[in-house]
C-alpha positions in Angstrom: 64.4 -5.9 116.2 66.9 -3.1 116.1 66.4 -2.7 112.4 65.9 0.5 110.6 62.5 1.1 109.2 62.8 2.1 105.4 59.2 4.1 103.9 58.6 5.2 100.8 55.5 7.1 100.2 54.6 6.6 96.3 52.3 9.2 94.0 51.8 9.0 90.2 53.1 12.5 88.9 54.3 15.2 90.8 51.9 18.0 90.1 51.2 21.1 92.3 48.4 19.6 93.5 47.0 18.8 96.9 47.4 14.7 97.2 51.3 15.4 95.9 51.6 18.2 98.5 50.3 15.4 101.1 52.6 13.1 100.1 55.7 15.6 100.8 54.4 16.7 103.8 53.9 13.0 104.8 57.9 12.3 103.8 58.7 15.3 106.1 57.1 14.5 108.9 58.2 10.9 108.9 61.7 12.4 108.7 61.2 14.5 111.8 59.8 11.4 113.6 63.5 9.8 112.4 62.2 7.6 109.8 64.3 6.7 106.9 62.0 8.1 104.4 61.7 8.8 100.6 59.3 9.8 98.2 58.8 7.6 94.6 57.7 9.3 91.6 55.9 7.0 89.4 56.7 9.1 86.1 58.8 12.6 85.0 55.7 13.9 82.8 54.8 17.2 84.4 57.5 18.1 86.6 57.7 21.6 86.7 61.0 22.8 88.2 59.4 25.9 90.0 57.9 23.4 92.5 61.0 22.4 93.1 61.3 24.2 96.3 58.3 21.7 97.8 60.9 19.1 97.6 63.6 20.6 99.5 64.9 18.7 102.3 63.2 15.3 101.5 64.4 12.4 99.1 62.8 11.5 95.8 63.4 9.7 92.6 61.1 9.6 89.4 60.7 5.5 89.0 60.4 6.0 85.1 64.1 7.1 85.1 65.1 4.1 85.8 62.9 2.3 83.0 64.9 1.3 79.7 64.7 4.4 77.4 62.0 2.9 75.3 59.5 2.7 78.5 60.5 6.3 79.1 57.7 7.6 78.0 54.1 7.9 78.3 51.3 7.8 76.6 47.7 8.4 77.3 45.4 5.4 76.7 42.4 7.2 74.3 39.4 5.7 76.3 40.5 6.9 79.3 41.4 10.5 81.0 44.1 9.1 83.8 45.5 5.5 82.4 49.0 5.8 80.3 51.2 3.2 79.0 53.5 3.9 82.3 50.6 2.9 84.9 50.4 -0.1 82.7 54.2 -1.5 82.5 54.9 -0.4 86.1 53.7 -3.1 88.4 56.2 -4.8 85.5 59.5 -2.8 85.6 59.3 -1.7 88.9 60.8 -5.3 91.0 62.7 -5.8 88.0 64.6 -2.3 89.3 
């Protein structure tokens, strides 16, 4: 039982908003409590790079970059305000990478 835990926190976009800034505070503190941790981005749309700085010091990776290109990108489902085509073919192409 001498393994290393590994924990990924996971959020949909990263937006300035307060559940994202959670989730980065939650990475951070896990790191101070010597956690292996890292923070998955479900999808690039609406990364700004002048929040950037929230991200210093922790781990992350957008989960769409590793998608093939034509997965890439998103689009809005017209029935409803938060569904896309990447909250769709996620639960898909995410074991498969």
């Amino acid at each position: 039982m001498n393994r290393r835990l590994k924990i990924a926190v996971m959020v949909d976009q990263l937006l300035p908003g307060g559940v994202q800034k959670a989730a980065i505070e939650e990475v951070k503190n896990l790191q101070k409590l010597g956690f292996e941790t890292s923070l998955i981005i479900l999808m690039r749309k609406g990364f700004e790079k002048k929040i950037n700085y929230l991200l210093s010091g922790i781990k992350y990776e957008f989960l769409s970059d590793r998608y093939p290109k034509i997965f890439q990108k998103s689009f809005k489902l017209p029935i409803f305000k938060f569904l896309s085509t990447l909250h769709l073919a996620g639960p898909i192409l995410a074991p498969l990478r």
